[in-house]
Each structure stands twice: as structure tokens, then as C-alpha cells.
C-alpha positions as CSV (number, residue, x, y, z in Angstrom):
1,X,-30.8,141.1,-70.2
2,X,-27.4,141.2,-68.6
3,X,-27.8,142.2,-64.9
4,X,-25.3,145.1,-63.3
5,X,-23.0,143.7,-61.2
6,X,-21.5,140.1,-61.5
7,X,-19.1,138.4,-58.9
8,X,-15.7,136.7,-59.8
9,X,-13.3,134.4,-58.1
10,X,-10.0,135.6,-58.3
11,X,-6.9,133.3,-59.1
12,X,-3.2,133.4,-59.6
13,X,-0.5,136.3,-57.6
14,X,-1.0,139.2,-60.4
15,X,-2.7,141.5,-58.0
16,X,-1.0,140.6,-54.8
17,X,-0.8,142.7,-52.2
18,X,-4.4,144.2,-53.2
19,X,-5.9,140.7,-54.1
20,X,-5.2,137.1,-53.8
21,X,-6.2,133.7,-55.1
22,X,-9.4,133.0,-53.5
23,X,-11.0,136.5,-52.9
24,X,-14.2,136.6,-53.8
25,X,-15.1,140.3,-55.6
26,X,-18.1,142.0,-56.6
27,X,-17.6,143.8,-60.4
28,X,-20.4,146.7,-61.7
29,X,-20.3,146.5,-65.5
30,X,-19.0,149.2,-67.5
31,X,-16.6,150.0,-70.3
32,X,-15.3,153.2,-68.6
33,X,-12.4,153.1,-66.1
34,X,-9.9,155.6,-64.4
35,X,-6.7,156.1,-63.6
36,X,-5.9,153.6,-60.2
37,X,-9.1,152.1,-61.0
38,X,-9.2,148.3,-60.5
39,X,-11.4,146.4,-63.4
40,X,-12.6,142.7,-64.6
41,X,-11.2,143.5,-68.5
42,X,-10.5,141.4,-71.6
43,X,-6.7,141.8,-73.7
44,X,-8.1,141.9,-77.2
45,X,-5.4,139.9,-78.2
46,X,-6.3,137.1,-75.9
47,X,-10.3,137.4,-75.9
48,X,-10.9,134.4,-73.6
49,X,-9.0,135.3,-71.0
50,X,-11.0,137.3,-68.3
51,X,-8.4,139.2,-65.7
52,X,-8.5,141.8,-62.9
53,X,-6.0,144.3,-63.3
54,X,-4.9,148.5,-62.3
55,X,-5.7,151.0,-64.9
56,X,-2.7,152.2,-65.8
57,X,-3.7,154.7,-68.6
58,X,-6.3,155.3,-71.7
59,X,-4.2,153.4,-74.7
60,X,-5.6,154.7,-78.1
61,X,-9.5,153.1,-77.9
62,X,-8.8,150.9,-75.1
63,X,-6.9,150.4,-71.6
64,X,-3.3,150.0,-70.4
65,X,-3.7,147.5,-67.5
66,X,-1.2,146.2,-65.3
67,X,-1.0,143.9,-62.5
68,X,0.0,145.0,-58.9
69,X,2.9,142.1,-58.5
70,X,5.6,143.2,-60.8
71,X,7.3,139.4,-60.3
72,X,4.0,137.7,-61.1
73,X,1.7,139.3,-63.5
74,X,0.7,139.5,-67.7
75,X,-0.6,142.5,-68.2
76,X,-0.5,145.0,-71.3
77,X,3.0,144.6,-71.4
78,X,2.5,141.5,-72.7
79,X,-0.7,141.3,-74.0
80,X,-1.5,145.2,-75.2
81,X,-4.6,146.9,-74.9
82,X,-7.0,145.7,-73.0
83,X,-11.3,146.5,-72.6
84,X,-12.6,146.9,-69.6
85,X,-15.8,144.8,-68.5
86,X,-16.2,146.2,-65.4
87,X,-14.8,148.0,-62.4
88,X,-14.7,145.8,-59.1
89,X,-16.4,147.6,-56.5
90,X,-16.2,145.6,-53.3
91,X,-14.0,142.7,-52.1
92,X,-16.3,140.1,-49.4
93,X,-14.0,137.5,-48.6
94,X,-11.6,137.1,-47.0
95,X,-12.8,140.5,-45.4
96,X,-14.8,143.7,-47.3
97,X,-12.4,146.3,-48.7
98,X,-13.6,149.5,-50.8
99,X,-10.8,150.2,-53.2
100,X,-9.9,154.0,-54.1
101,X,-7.8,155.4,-57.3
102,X,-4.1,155.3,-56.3
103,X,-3.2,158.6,-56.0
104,X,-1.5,160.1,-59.3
């Protein structure tokens, strides 16, 4: 049995400003996401390659996600659709922030 919540090291500039290499986040399993959400998620075309990214909008069966950094990110524009493995929830280090849907 696969607990909840899981935590995650983040690495690489994709979601800079939000997030940077080092942060430590805390991720609550699910497959459901919205808009502005930020998620742990898997490109189906690159299944061993675990990434935080932005929802960026529902893509057929799965998820548009993009990165934050548009000089420093792979996202669905490269990869396509992606499936979300959870939604991260909390960031403890360096400091706590609660992340809300971006507005839109």
C-alpha cells in the first residue's frame, strides 16, 4: 500500500522563480489537477522521467504542463501530454510556501 503524500527533491531551473534546485516539497498523490495547479507528473512519452511542472490545461486524457522558466524548461511542448502523480502541497525548505492556482 502506497502512502498519501511522498516528498521530492527538486533539481534543474524549470520552475524558477516558484522553485529551485534544492527545495525540498511535499506532493499528495492524485491523478486530478487544475488549472495553475503545480504537480509531480510523468510525460507519457518519456515514462522515467519524474518532473514538477504548472498545469497549463486538460489535453485530451491527460495534462498540458509547463515549466515556470520559459529560458529553462521541457515541458509538453516538448514532451506532450503529460499524467499527473500528484499535486505538491507545501514547499519546507528553504522556507514553507502554500502555492494557490494562478489566477485565470
Amino acid at each position: 500500500m502506497r502512502l498519501p503524500w511522498f516528498t521530492a527533491l527538486v533539481s534543474g531551473p524549470s520552475m524558477v522563480p516558484t522553485l529551485r534546485a534544492g527545495d525540498r516539497i511535499l506532493v499528495r498523490r492524485t491523478r486530478t489537477a487544475r488549472v495553475g495547479d503545480l504537480v509531480v507528473a510523468v510525460f507519457r512519452s518519456r515514462p522515467d522521467l519524474l518532473v514538477v511542472k504548472r498545469v497549463e490545461r486538460v489535453d485530451g486524457d491527460g495534462w498540458w504542463v509547463v515549466g515556470d522558466n520559459p529560458f529553462g524548461s521541457d515541458d509538453s511542448a516538448r514532451y506532450g501530454p503529460a499524467d499527473v502523480v500528484g499535486r505538491v502541497t507545501f514547499r519546507w525548505w528553504p522556507q514553507p510556501v502554500r502555492f494557490r492556482r494562478v489566477p485565470g
